[in-house]
C-alpha positions in Angstrom: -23.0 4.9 10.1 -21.6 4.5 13.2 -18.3 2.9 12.4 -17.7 6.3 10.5 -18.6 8.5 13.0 -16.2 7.0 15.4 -13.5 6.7 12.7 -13.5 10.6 12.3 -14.0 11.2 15.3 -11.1 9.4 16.1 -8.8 10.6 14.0 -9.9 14.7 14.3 -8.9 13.7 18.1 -5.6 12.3 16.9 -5.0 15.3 14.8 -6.0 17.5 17.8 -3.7 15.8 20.3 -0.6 16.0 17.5 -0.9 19.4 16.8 -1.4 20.3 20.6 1.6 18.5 21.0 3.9 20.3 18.5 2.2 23.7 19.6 3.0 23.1 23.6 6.5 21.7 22.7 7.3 24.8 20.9 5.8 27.2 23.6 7.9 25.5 26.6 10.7 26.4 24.9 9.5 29.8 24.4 9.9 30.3 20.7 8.3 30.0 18.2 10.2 27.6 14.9 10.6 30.8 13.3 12.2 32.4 16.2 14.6 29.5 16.7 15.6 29.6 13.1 16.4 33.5 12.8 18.3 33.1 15.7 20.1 30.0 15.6 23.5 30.4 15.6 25.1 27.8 17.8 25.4 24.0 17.5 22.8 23.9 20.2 20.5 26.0 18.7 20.5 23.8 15.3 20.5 20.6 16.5 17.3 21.6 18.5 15.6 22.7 15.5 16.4 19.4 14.0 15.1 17.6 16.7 11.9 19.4 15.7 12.2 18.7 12.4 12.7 14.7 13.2 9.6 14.8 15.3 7.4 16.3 12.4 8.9 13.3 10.2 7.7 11.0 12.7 4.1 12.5 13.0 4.0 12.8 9.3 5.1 9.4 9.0 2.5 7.8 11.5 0.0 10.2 9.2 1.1 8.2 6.4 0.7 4.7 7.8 -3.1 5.6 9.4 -3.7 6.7 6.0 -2.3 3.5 4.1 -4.0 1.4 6.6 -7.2 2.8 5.9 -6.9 2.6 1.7 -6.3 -0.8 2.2 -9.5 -1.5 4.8 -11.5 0.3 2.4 -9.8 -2.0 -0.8 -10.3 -5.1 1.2 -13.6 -4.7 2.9 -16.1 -6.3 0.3 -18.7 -4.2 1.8 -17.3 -1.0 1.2 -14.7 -1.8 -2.3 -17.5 -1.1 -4.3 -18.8 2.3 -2.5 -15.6 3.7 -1.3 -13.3 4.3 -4.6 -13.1 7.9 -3.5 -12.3 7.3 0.2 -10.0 4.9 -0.6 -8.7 7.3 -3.4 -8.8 10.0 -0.6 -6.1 7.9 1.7 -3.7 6.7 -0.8 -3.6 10.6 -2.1 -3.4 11.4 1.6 -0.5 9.0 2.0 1.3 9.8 -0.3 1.6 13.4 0.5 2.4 12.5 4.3 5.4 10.2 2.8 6.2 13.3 1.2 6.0 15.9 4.1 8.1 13.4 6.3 10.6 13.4 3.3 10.8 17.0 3.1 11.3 17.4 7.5 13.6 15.0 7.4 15.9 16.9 4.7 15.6 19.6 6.8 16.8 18.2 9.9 20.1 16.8 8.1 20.3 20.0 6.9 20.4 21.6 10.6 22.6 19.1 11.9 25.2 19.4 9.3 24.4 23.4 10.2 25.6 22.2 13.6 28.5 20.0 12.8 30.0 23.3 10.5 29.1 26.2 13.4 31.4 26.9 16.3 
């Protein structure tokens, strides 16, 4: 019991802290994504809003690997294979769709940098 307690409790931290993260990156720049999109019109301006995109890839990404990591402890641990179908069920669905999200940000950043590479 616990093991699980910490377990959440680490990861609704983690979650926390990455969100926090994006949020304060955001505000020191003083605009909001949407803001920076609607008025993006230099290379500058795009290539910053790649650099966000490529930073949600990479927390989406480490999303996807915690998630992986824990389908597999829960697959492998003789203790909990028989108990934890769904959890384990839970994070390879959770997986997946991180994989996905990363995907996604990442065609949106080559999108703003080819944005950049075509604006003068």
């Amino acid at each position: 019991m616990t093991t699980w307690r910490t377990m959440s409790l680490a990861l609704a931290l983690f979650t926390i802290g990455t969100v926090g993260a994006v949020s304060f990156t955001l505000a020191a720049e003083g605009q909001s994504l949407e803001q920076m999109v609607a008025a993006a019109k230099t290379p500058a301006d795009h290539e910053a809003i790649a650099a966000y995109y490529e930073k949600e890839a990479q927390a989406a990404y480490q999303k996807h690997a915690e998630h992986k990591k824990l389908a597999d402890f829960y697959n492998l641990t003789p203790a909990l294979k028989s108990k934890s179908t769904t959890l384990s069920s839970h994070c390879g669905d959770a997986a997946k769709k991180y994989e996905g999200i990363a995907k996604d940000y990442q065609a949106l950043a080559k999108q703003h940098k080819e944005m950049a590479k075509s604006t003068k």
